[in-house]
N, C-alpha and C positions, 0 to 999 in steps of 0.2 A: 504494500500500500504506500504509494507517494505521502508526504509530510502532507500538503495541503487538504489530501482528500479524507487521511488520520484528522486533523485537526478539527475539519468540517463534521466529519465521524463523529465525532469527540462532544461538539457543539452542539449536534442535535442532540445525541443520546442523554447529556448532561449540562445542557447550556442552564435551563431555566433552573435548576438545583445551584450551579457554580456561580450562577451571578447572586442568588439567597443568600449565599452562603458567603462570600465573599471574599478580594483578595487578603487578607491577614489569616481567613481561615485557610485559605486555598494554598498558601504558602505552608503554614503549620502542617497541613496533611503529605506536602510534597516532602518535608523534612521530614517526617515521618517515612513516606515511602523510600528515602534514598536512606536511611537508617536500616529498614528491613535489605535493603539491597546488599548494604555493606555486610548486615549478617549472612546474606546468602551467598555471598562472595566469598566470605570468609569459611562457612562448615555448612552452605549447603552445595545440592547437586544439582548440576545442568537444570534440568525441569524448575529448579524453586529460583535460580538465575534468571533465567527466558520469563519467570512469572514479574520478579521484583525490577526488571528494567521494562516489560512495559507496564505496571503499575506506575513507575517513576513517568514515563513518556506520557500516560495518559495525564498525570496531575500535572507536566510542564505544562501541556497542550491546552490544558482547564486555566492553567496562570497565565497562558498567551494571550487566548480567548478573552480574557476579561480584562486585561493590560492592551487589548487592540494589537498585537503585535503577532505575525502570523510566524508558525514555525520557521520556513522557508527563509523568511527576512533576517532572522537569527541567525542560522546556517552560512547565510551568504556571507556572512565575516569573515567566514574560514575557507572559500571558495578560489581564494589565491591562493592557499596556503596559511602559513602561520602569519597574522595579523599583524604581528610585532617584525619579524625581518621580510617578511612574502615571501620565504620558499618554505619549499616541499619536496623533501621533509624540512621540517627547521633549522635552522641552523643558528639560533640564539645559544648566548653560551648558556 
């Protein structure tokens, strides 16, 4: 699935809950999910990894959505390369 067509995905399935809910909470739950993540990076397996980065992906998508800011447009920072010298790979020290 393309970024744009996940995000849209994203916004219907949970637009009218995420904008209730709002950016402070929307952020809190993201920290939440990238905490589970790092637990499953850490002692889980494959399956519980694939679960906790698209959890993460789906709460960035929900904080893009409500920030106006489409994933895509994000992404595009890093579309030279690294931001800080432009290549790729990096070559900062």
């Amino acid at each position: 699935m393309e970024l744009a067509a996940f995000q849209q995905h994203m916004a219907s399935t949970y637009g009218d809950r995420d904008a209730a809910r709002g950016v402070t909470a929307t952020v809190a739950w993201l920290a939440e999910e990238v905490g589970e993540l790092a637990r499953a990076v850490r002692k889980g397996d494959r399956a519980e990894q694939v679960h906790e980065v698209g959890d993460v992906l789906a709460w960035l998508a929900s904080l893009a959505n409500q920030l106006g800011v489409t994933l895509e447009e994000a992404a595009s920072r890093y579309a030279g390369g690294c931001p800080k010298c432009g290549s790729s790979p990096c070559r900062c020290d």
